[in-house]
PyMOL commands that place a pseudoatom at each C-alpha (Angstrom):
pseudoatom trace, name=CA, resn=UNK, resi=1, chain=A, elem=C, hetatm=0, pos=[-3.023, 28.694, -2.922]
pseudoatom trace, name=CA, resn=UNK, resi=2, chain=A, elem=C, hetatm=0, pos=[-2.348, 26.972, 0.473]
pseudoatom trace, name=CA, resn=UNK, resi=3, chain=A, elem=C, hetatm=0, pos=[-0.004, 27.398, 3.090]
pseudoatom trace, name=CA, resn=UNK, resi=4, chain=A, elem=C, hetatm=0, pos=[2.235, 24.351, 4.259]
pseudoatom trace, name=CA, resn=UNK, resi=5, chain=A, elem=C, hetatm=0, pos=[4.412, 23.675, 7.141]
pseudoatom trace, name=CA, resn=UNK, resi=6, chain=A, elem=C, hetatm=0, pos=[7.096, 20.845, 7.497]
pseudoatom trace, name=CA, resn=UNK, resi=7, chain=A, elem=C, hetatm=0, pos=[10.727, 20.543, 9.207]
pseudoatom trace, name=CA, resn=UNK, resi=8, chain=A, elem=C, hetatm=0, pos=[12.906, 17.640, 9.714]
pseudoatom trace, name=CA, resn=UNK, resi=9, chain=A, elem=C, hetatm=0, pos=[12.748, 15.855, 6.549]
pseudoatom trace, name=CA, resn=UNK, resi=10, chain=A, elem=C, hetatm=0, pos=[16.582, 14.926, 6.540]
pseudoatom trace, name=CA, resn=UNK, resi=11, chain=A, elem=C, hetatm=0, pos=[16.525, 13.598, 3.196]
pseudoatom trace, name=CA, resn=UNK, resi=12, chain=A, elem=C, hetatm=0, pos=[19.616, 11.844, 2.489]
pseudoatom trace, name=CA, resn=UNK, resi=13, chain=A, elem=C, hetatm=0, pos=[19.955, 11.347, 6.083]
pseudoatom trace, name=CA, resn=UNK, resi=14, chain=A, elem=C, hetatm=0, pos=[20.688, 6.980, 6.579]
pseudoatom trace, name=CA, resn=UNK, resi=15, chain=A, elem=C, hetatm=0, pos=[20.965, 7.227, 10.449]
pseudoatom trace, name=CA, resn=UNK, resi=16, chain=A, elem=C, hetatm=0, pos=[17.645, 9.411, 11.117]
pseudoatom trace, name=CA, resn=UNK, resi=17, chain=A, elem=C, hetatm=0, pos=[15.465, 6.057, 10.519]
pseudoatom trace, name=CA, resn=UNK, resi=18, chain=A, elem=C, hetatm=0, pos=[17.475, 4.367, 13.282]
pseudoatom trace, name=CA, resn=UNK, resi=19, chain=A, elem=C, hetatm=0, pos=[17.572, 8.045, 15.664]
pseudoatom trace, name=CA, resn=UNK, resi=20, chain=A, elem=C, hetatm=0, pos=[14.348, 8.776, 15.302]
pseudoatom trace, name=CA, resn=UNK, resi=21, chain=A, elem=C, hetatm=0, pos=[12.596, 4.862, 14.441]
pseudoatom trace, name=CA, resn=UNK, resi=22, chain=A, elem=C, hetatm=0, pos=[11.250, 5.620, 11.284]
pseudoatom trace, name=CA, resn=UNK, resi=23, chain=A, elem=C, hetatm=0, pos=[9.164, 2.792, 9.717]
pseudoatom trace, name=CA, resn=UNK, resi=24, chain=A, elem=C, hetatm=0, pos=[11.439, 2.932, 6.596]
pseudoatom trace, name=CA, resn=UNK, resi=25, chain=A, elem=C, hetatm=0, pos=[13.712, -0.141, 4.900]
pseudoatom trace, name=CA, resn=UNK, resi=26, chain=A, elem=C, hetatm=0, pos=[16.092, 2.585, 4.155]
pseudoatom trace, name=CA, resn=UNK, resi=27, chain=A, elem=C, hetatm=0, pos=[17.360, 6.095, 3.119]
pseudoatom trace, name=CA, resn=UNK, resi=28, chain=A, elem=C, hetatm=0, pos=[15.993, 6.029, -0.627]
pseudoatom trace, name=CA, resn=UNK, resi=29, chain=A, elem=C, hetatm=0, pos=[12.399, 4.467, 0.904]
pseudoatom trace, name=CA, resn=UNK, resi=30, chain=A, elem=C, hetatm=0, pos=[12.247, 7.439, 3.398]
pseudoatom trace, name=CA, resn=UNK, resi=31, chain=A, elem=C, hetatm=0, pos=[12.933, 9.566, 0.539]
pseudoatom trace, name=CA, resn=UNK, resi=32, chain=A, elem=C, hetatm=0, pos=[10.139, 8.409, -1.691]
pseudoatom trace, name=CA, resn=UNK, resi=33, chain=A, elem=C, hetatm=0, pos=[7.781, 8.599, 0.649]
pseudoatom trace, name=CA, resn=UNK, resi=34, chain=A, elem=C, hetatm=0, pos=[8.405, 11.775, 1.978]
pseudoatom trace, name=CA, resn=UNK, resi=35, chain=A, elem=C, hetatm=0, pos=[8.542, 13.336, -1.392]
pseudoatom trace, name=CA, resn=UNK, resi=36, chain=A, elem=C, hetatm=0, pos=[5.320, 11.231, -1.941]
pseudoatom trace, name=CA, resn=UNK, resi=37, chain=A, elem=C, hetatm=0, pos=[3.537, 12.363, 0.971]
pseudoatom trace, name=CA, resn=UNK, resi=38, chain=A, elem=C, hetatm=0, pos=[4.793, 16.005, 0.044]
pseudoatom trace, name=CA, resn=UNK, resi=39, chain=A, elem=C, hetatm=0, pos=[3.097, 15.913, -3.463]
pseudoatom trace, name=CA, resn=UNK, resi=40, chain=A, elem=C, hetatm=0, pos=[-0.280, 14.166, -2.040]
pseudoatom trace, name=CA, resn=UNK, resi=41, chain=A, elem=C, hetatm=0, pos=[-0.637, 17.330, -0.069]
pseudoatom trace, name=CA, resn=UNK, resi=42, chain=A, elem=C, hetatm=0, pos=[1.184, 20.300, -1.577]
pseudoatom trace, name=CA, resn=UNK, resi=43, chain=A, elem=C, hetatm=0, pos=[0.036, 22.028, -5.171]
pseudoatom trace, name=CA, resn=UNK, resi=44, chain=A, elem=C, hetatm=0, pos=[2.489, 23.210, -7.642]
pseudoatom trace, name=CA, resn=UNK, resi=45, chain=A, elem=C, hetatm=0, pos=[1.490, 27.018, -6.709]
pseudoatom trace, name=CA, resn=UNK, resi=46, chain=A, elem=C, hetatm=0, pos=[1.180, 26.329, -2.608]
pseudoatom trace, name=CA, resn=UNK, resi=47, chain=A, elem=C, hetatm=0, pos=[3.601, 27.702, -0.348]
pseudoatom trace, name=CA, resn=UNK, resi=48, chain=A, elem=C, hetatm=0, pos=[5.683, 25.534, 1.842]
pseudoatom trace, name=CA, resn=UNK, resi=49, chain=A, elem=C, hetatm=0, pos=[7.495, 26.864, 4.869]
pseudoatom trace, name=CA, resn=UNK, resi=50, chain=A, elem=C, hetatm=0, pos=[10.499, 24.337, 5.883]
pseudoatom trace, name=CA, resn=UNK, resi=51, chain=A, elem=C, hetatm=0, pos=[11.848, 24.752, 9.530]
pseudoatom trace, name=CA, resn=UNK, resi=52, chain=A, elem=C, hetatm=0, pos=[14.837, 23.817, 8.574]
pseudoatom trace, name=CA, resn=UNK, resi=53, chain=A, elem=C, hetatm=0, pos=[17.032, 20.193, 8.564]
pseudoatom trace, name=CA, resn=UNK, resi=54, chain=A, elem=C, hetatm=0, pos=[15.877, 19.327, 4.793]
pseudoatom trace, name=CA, resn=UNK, resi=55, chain=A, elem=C, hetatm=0, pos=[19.067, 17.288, 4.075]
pseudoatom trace, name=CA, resn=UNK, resi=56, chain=A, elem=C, hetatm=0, pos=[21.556, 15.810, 6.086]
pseudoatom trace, name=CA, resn=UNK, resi=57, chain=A, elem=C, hetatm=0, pos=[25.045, 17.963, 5.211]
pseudoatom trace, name=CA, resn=UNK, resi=58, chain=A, elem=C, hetatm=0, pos=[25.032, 18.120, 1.399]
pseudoatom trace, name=CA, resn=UNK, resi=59, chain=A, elem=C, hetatm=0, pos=[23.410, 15.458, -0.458]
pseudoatom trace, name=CA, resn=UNK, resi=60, chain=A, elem=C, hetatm=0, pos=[24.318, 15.019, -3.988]
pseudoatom trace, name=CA, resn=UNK, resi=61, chain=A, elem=C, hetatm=0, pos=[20.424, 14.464, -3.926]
pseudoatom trace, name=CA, resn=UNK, resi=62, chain=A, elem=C, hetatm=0, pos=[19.178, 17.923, -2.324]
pseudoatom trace, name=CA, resn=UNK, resi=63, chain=A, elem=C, hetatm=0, pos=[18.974, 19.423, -6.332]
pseudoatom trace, name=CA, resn=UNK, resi=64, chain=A, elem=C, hetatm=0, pos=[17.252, 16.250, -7.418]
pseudoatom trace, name=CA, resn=UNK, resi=65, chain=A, elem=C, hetatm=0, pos=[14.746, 16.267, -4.224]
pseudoatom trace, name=CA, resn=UNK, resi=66, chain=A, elem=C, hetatm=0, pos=[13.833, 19.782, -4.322]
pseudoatom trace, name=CA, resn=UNK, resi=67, chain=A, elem=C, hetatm=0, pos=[12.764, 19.189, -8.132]
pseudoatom trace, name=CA, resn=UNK, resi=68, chain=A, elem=C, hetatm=0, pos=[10.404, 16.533, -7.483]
pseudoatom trace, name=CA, resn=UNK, resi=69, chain=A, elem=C, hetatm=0, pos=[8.580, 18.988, -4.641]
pseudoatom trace, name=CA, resn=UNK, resi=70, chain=A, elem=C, hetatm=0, pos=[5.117, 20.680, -5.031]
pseudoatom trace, name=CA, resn=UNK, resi=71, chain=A, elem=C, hetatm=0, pos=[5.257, 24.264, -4.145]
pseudoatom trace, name=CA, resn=UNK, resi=72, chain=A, elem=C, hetatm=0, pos=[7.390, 27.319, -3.263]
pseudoatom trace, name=CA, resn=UNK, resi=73, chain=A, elem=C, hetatm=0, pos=[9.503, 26.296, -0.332]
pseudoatom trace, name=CA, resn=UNK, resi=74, chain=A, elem=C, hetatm=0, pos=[10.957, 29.187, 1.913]
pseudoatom trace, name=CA, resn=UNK, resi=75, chain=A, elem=C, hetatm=0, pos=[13.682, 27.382, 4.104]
pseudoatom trace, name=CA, resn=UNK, resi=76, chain=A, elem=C, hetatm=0, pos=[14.586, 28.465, 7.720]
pseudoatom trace, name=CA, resn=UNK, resi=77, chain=A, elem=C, hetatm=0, pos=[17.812, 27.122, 8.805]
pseudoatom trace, name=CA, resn=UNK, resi=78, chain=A, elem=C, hetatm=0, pos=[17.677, 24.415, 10.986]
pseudoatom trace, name=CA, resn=UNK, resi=79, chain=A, elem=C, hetatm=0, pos=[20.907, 22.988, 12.625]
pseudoatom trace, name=CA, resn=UNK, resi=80, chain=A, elem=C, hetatm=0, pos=[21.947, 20.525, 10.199]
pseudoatom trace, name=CA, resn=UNK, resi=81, chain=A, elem=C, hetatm=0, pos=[21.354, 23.090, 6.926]
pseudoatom trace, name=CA, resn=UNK, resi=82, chain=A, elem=C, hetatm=0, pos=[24.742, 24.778, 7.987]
pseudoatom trace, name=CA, resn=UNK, resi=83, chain=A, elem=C, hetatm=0, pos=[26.546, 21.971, 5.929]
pseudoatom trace, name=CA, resn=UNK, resi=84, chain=A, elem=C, hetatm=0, pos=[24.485, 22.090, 2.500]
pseudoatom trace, name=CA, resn=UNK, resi=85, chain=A, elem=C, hetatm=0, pos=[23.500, 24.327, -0.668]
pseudoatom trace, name=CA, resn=UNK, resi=86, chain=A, elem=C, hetatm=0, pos=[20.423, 25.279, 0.240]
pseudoatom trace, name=CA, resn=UNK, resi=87, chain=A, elem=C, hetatm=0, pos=[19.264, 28.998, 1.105]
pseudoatom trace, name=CA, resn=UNK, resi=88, chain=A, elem=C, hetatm=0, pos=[18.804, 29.355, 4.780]
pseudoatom trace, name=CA, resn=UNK, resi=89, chain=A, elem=C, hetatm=0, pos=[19.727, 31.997, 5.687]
pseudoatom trace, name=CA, resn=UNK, resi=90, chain=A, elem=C, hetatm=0, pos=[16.323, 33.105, 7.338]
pseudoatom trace, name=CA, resn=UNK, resi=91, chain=A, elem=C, hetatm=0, pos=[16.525, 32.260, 10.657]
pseudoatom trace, name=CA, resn=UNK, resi=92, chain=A, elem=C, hetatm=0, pos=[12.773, 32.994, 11.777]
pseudoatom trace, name=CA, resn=UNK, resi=93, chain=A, elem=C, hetatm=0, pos=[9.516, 34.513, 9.884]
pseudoatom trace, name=CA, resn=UNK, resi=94, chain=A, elem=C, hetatm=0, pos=[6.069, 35.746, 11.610]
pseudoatom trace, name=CA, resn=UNK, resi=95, chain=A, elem=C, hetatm=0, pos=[3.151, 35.280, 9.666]
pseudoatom trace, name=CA, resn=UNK, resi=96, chain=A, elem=C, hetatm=0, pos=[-0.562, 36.044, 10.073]
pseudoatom trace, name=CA, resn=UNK, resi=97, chain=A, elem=C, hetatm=0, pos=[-2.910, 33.020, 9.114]
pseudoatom trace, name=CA, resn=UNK, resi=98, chain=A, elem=C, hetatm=0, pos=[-6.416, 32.077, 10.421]
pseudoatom trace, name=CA, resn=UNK, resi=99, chain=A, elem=C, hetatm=0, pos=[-6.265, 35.194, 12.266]
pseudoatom trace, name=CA, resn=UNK, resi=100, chain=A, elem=C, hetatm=0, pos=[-3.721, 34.403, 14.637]
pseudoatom trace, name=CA, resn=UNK, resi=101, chain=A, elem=C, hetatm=0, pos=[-0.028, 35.520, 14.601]
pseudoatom trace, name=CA, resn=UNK, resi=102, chain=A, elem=C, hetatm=0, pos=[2.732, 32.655, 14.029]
pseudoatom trace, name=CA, resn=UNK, resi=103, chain=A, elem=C, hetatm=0, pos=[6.388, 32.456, 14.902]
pseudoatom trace, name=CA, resn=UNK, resi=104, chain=A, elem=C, hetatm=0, pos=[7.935, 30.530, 12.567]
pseudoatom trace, name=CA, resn=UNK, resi=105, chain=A, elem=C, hetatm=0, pos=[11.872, 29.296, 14.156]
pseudoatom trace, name=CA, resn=UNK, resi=106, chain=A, elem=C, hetatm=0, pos=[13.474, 25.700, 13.942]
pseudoatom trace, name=CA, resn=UNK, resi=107, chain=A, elem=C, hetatm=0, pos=[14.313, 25.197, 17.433]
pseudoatom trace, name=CA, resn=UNK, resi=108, chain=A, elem=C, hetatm=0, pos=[11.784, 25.378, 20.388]
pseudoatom trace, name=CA, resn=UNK, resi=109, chain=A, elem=C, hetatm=0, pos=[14.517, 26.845, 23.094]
pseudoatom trace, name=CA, resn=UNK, resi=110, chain=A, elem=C, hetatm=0, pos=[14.691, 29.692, 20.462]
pseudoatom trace, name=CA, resn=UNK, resi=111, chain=A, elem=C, hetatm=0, pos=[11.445, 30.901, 20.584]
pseudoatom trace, name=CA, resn=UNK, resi=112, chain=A, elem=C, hetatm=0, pos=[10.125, 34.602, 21.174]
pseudoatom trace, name=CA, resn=UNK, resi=113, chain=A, elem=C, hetatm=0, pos=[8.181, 34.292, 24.132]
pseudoatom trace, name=CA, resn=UNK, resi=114, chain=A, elem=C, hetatm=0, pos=[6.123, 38.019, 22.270]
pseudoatom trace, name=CA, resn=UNK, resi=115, chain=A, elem=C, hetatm=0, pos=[3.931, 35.783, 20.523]
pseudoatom trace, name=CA, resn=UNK, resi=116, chain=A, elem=C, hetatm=0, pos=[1.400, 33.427, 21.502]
pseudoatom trace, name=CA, resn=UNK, resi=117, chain=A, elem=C, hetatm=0, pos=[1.468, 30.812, 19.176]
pseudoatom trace, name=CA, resn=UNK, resi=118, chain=A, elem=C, hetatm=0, pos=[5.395, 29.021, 17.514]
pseudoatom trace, name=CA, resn=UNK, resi=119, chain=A, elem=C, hetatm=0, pos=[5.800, 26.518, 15.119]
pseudoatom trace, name=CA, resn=UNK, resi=120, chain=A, elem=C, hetatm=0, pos=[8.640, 24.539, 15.878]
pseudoatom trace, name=CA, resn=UNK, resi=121, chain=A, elem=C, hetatm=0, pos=[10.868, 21.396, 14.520]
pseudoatom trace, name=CA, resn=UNK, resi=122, chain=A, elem=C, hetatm=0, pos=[13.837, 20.124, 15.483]
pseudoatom trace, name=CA, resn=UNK, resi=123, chain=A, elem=C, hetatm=0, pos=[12.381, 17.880, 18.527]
pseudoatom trace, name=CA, resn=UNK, resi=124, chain=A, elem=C, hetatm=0, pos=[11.676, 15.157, 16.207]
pseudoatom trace, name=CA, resn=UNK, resi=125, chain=A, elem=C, hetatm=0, pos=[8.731, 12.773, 17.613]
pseudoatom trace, name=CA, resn=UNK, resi=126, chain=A, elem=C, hetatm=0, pos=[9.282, 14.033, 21.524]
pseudoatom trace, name=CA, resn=UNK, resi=127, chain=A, elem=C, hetatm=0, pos=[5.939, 16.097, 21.860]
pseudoatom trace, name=CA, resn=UNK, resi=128, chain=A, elem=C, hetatm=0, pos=[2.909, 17.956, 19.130]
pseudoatom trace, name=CA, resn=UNK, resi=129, chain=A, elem=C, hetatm=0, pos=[2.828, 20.657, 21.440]
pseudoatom trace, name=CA, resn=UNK, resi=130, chain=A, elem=C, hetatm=0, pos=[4.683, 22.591, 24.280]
pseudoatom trace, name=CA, resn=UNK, resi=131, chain=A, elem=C, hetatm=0, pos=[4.391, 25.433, 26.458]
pseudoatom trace, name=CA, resn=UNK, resi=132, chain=A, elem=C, hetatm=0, pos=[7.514, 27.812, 26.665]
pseudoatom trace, name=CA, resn=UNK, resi=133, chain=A, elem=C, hetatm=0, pos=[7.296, 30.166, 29.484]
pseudoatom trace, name=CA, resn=UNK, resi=134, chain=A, elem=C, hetatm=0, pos=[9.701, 33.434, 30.113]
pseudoatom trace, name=CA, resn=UNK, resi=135, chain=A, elem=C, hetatm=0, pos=[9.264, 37.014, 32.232]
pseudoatom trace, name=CA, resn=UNK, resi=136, chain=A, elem=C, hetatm=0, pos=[5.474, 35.564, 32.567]
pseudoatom trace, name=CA, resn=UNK, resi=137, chain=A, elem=C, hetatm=0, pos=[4.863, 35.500, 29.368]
pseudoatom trace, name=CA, resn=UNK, resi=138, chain=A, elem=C, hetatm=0, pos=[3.819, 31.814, 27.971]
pseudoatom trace, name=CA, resn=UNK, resi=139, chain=A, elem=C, hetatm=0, pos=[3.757, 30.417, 24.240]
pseudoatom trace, name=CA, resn=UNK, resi=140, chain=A, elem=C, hetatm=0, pos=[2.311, 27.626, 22.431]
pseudoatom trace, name=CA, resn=UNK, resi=141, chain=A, elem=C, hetatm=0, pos=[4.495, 25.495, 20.699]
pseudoatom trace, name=CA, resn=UNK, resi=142, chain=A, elem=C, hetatm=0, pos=[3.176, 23.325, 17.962]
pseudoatom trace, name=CA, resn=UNK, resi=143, chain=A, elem=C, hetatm=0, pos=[5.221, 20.511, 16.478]
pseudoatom trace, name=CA, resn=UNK, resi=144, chain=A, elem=C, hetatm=0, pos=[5.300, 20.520, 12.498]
pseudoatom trace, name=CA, resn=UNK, resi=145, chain=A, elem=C, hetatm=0, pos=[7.981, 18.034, 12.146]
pseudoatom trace, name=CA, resn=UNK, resi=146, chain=A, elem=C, hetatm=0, pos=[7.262, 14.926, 9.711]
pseudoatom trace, name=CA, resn=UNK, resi=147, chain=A, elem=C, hetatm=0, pos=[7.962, 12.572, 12.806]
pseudoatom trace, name=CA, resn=UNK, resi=148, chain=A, elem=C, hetatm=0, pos=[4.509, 13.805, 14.761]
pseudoatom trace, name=CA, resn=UNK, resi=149, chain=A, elem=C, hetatm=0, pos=[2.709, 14.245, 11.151]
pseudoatom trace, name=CA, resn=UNK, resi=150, chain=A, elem=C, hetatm=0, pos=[2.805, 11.198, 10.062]
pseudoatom trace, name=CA, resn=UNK, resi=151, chain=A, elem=C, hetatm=0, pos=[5.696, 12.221, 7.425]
pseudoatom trace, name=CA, resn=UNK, resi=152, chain=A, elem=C, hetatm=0, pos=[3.055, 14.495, 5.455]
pseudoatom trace, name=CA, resn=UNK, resi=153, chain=A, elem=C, hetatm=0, pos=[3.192, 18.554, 5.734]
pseudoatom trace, name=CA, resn=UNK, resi=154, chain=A, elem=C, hetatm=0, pos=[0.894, 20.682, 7.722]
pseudoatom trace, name=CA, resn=UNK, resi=155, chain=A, elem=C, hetatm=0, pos=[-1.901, 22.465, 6.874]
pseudoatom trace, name=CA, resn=UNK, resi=156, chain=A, elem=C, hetatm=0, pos=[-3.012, 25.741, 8.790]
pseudoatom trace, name=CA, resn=UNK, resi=157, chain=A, elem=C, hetatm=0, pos=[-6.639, 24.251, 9.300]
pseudoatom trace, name=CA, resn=UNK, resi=158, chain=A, elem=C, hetatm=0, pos=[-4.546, 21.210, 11.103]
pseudoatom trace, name=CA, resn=UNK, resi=159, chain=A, elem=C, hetatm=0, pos=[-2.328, 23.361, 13.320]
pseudoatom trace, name=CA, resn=UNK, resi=160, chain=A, elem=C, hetatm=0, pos=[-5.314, 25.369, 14.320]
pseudoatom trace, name=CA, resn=UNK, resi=161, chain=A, elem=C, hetatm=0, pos=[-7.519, 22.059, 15.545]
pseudoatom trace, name=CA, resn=UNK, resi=162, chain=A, elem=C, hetatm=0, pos=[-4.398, 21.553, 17.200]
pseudoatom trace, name=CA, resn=UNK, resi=163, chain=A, elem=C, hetatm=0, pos=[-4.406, 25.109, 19.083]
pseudoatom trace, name=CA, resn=UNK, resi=164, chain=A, elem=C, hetatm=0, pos=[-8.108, 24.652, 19.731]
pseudoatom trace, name=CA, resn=UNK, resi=165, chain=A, elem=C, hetatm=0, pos=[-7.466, 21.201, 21.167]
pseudoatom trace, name=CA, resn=UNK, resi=166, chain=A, elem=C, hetatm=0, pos=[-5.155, 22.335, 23.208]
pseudoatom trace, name=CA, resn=UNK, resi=167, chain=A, elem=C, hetatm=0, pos=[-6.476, 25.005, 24.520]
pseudoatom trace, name=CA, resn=UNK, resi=168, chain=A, elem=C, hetatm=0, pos=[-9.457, 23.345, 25.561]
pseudoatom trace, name=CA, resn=UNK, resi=169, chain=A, elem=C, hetatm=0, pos=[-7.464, 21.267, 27.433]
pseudoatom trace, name=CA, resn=UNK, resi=170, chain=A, elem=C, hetatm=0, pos=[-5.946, 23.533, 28.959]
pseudoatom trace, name=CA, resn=UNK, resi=171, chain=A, elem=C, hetatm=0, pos=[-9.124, 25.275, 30.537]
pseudoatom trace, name=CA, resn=UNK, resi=172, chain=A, elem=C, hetatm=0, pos=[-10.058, 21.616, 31.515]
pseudoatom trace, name=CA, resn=UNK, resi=173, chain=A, elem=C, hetatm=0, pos=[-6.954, 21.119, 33.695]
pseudoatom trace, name=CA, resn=UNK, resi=174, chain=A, elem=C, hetatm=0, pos=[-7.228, 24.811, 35.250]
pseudoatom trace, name=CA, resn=UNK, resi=175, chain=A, elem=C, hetatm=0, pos=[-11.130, 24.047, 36.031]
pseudoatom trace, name=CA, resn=UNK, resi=176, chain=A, elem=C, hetatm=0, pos=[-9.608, 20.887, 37.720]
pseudoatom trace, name=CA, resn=UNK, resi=177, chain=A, elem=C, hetatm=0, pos=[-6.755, 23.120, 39.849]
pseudoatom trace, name=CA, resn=UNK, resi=178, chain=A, elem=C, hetatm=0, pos=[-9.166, 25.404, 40.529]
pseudoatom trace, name=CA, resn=UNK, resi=179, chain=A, elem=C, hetatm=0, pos=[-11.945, 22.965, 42.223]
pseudoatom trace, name=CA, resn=UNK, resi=180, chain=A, elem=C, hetatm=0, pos=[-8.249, 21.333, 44.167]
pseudoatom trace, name=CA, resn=UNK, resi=181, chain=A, elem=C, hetatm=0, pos=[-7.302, 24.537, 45.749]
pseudoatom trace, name=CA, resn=UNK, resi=182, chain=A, elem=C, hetatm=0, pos=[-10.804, 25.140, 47.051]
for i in range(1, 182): cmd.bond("trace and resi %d" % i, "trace and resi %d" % (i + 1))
show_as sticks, trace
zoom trace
């Protein structure tokens, strides 16, 4: 069993392609592709954690999308989910994976600056990943909305090469500060 992470599918949602440019004809391509790219990835037994915004308001289509998924999904509300029949009415999780702790929350601005390491959605396509600092603490954001994965879930193993990417580029543009304040 594998662990997936996706947000921001908006299935059902027409004006998302035009918001956020999606390379789709229209809302019933988007649809079959995402559920497509879902399935490619995620196993019948897998878990999937949404970050919330599966459907735009309530589809007559959530029941019908949700059956054609892979997996066991575990929805956090996102800020569209208010308006439709799903269950969100988690609002955040923490998980341990790869040895690291996650916090799990739809929107970045709502992040607990306790933990290291978020994963985020709700910023569609605007960054992979983001520093939120507070009380001198500082987290790493990472982006696991379809718009910055090229509409497929995430894997673990892919957020982590993200961390470790991004990290090392971080100690690269210290190194750098460091040598200009000398």
């Amino acid at each position: 069993m594998k662990t997936w992470f996706t947000s921001d599918t908006h299935f059902g949602h027409a004006n998302i392609i035009k918001y956020c440019k999606r390379p789709f004809k229209n809302v019933e391509h988007m649809n079959e592709i995402l559920i497509n790219n879902w399935n490619s990835r995620v196993k019948p037994n897998d878990l999937v954690i949404h970050l919330g915004d599966f459907a735009f308001k309530e589809s007559t289509k959530i029941k019908e999308h949700l059956a054609k998924l892979n997996g066991h999904i575990t929805f956090i509300r996102g800020n569209h989910d208010n308006n439709n029949s799903l269950d969100t009415r988690i609002l955040d999780v923490t998980m341990n994976l790869g040895r690291k702790t996650f916090y799990c929350i739809h929107d970045p601005k709502h992040v607990n600056v306790n933990f290291k390491y978020a994963l985020v959605g709700h910023i569609h396509g605007n960054w992979l990943t983001n520093y939120k600092e507070m009380n001198k603490k500082k987290t790493l954001c990472v982006n696991v909305g379809v718009d910055v994965w090229n509409y497929h879930p995430v894997s673990i193993n892919e957020i982590l090469k993200v961390i470790a990417s991004e990290r090392k580029r971080s100690k690269v543009s210290n190194t750098k500060k460091g040598r200009n304040e000398k």
